[in-house]
C-alpha positions in Angstrom: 20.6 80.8 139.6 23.6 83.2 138.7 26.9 81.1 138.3 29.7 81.0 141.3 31.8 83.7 141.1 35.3 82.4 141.4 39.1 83.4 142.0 41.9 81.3 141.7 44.4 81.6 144.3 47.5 80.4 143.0 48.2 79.8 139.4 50.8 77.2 139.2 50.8 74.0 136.8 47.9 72.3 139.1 45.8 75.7 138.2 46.3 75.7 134.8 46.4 72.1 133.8 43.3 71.2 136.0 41.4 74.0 137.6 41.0 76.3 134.8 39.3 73.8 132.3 36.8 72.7 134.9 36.0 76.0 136.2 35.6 77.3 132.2 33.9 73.6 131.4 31.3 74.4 134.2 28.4 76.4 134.0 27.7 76.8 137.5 30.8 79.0 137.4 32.4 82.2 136.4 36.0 82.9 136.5 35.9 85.9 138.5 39.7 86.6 138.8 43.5 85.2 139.2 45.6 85.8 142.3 50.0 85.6 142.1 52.6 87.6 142.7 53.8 87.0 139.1 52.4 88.9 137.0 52.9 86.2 133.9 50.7 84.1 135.3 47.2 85.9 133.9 44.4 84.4 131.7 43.0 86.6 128.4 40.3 88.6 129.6 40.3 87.6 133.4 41.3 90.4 135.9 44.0 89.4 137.8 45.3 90.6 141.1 49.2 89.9 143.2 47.5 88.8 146.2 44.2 87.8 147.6 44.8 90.9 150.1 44.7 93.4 146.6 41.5 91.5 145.5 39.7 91.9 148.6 40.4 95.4 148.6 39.9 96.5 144.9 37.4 93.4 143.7 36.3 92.0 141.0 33.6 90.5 144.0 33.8 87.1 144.0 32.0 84.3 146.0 34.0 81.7 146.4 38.5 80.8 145.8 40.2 78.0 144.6 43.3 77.7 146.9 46.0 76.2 144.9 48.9 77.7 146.7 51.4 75.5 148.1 50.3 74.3 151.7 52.5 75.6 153.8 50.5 79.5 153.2 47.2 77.8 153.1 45.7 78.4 156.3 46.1 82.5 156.2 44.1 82.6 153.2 41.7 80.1 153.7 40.9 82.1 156.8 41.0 85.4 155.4 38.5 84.6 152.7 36.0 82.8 155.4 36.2 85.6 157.6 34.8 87.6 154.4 31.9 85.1 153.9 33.9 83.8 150.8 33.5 80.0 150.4 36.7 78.2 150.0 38.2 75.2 147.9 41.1 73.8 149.2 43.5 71.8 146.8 45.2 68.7 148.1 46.2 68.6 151.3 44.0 70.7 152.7 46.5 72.4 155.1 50.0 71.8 156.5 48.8 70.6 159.9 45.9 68.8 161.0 45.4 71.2 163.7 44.7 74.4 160.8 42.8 72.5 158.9 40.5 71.7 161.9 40.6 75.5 163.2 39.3 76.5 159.3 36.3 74.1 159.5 35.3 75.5 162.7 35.6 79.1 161.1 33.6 78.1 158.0 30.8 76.8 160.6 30.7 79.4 162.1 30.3 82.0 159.1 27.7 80.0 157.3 30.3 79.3 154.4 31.2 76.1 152.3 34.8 74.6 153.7 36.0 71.9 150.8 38.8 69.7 151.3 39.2 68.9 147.4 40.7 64.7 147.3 40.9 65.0 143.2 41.1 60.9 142.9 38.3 60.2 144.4 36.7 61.4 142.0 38.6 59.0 139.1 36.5 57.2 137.1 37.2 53.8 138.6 37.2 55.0 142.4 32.8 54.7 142.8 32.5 51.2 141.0 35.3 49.9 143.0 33.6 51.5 146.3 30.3 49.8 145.3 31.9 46.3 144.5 34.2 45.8 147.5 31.3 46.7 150.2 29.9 43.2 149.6 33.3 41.1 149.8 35.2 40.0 152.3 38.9 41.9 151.4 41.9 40.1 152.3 45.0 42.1 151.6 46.1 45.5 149.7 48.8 47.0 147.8 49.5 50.3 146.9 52.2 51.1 144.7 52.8 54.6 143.8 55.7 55.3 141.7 56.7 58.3 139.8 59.4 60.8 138.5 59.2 63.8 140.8 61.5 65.6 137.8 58.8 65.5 135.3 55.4 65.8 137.8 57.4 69.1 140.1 60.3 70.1 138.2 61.7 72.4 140.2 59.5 73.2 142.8 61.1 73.5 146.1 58.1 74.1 148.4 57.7 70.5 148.4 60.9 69.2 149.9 60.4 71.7 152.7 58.4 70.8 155.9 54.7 70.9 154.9 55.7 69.8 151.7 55.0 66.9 152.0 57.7 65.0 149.5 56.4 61.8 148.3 52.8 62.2 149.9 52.3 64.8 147.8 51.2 62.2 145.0 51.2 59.4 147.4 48.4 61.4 149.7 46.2 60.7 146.4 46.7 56.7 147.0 45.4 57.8 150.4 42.7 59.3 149.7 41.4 56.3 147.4 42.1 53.7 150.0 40.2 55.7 152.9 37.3 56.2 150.6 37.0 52.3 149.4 38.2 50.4 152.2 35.1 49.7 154.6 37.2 49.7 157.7 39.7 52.6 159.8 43.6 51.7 159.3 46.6 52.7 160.9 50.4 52.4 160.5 51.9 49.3 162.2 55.8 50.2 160.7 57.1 52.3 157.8 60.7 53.8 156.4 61.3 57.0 155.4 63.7 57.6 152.8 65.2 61.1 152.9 67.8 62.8 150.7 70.8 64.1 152.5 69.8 67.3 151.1 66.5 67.3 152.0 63.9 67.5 154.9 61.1 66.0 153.2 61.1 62.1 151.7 61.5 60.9 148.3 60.4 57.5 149.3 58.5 55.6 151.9 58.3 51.8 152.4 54.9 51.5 155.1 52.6 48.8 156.2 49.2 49.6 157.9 46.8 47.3 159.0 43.0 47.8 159.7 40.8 47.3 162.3 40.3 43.4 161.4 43.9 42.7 160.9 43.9 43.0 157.3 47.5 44.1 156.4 47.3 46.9 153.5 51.1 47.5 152.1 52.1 50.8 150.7 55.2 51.4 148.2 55.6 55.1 147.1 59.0 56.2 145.3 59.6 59.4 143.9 62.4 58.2 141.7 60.9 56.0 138.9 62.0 56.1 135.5 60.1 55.4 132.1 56.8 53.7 133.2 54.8 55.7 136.1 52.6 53.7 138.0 49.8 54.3 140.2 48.2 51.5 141.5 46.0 49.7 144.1 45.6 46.1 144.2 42.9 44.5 146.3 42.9 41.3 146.7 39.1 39.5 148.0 36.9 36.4 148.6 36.0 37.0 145.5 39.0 37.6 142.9 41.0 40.9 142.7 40.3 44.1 142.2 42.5 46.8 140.6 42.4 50.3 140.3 45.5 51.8 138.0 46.6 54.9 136.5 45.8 56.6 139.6 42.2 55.0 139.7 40.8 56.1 136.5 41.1 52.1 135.1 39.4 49.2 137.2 40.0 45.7 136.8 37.7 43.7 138.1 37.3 39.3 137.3 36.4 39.4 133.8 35.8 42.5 133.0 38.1 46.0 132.8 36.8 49.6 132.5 39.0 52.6 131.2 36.6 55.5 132.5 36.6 59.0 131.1 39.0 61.6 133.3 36.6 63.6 134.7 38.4 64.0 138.0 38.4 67.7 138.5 35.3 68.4 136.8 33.8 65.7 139.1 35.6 67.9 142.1 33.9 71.4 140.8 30.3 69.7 140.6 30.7 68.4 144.2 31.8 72.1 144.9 29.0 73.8 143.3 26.7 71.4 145.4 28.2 72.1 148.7 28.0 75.7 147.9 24.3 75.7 146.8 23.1 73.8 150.0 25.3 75.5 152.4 27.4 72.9 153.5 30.8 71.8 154.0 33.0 69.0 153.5 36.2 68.3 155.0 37.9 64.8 155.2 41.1 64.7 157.1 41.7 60.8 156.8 44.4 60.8 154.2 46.3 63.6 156.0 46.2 62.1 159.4 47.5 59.1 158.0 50.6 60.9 156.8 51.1 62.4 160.0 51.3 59.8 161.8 53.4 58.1 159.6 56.1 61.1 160.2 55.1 60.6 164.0 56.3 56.7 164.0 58.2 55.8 160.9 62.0 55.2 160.8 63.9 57.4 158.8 66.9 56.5 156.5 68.9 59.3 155.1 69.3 58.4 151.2 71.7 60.3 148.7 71.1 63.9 147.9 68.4 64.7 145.1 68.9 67.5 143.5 66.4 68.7 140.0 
């Protein structure tokens, strides 16, 4: 079979620190192209066009994009390139509302494309274990603390602190996205705080407590503002001793043993991809970004000093 021919739509740090290795470490692909408006942002030897609108038009062909744009310009694109009968990957969050996001997986139905909503950690090396080993316990209680340095992780980036940006569930989305995929039950918000910068319109922090469908309370700590150690964690607490995922779910602790797995997130994402493509299917989980909705829906919100890079 003749490797995926593939453009990346957006070549910002995500792009080049993640994207680009898998695609190049993945025979099932070719990097067809590049797409931004700066013209910097090139690889050796791969064409590269402004905008998705100037590769369309002038080629290289390609089969399939790797959105990687900020969220807010998602949907346009996305539904350009399924209108095409181009199959699209959509980086983390999928969209900037729930209601696009929804409208694009009917599109890609509807052209007989692939439609990927891309949740990088669950595809950490500890995420499947811990899956496997908590579907046969009774769980008790959760905590989620996600805890980070927005200055080092999005130096600069202003998209973020805008409405679709997300703020803190930019990373804390990822947390999300673990706890949807190894909790065996639906949970909701019960309370939460929103911390917001004077300056801002998006949150740097957020204080939340949901609770499933049994009444099992899961707790959820995210703060943009940490200093020296970053932490990413999820403790689970069962019947049968605790289990931990850290460093964003790439180490699990479970009683008596640990296991520091190899970071094969994104590669892990781009094999999934290539399946999906091959079989002519989609796969679009909007879980972790309905959760942040509704957490803007009923949170309370608590303006904080102003943040400024």
């Amino acid at each position: 079979m003749d490797p995926i021919r593939i453009a990346i739509v957006g070549m910002g740090k995500i792009a080049r620190d993640q994207h680009l290795p898998a695609i190049l470490g993945d025979e099932a692909f070719s990097l067809a192209a590049t797409v931004s408006p700066l013209a910097e942002q090139t690889v050796a030897g791969v064409p590269h066009r402004a905008s998705l609108d100037a590769l369309l038009a002038d080629g290289p062909a390609v089969d399939a994009i790797a959105l990687c744009t900020p969220p807010q310009v998602r949907y346009d694109l996305a539904a350009q390139a399924l209108a095409r009968g181009i199959h699209v990957f959509l980086e983390k969050p999928p969209g900037a509302t729930l209601a696009e996001v929804d409208a694009l997986k009917s599109q890609a139905a509807e052209t007989g494309v692939t439609l990927f909503a891309a949740w990088h950690s669950r595809f950490a090396a500890g995420v499947a274990p811990a899956r496997s080993w908590l579907a046969e316990r009774r769980i008790d209680s959760v905590s989620i603390v996600w805890r980070e340095d927005v200055r080092v992780w999005h130096p600069g980036q202003a998209w973020i602190w805008q409405p679709g940006g997300l703020g803190v569930f930019d990373p804390g989305i990822n947390a999300l996205s673990i706890a949807t995929h190894i909790l065996p039950r639906p949970f909701f918000l019960r309370a939460g705080t929103l911390a917001i910068p004077a300056n801002r319109a998006a949150p740097i922090a957020a204080d939340l407590t949901f609770c499933d469908t049994a009444g099992m309370t899961i707790h959820v700590d995210l703060d943009w503002r940490q200093t020296g150690p970053q932490r990413w964690d999820i403790v689970v607490e069962t019947d049968a001793g605790t289990c931990t995922l850290s460093n964003g779910g790439a180490v699990l602790t479970l009683p008596g043993s640990a296991d520091h797995g190899e970071d094969r997130e994104y590669s892990g994402l781009y094999a999934h991809f290539a399946t999906l493509v091959s079989t002519c299917r989609s796969e679009i989980d909007t879980r972790p970004l309905k959760l942040v909705a509704d957490v803007f829906l009923r949170a309370r919100r608590e303006s904080v000093e102003a943040f400024n890079d």
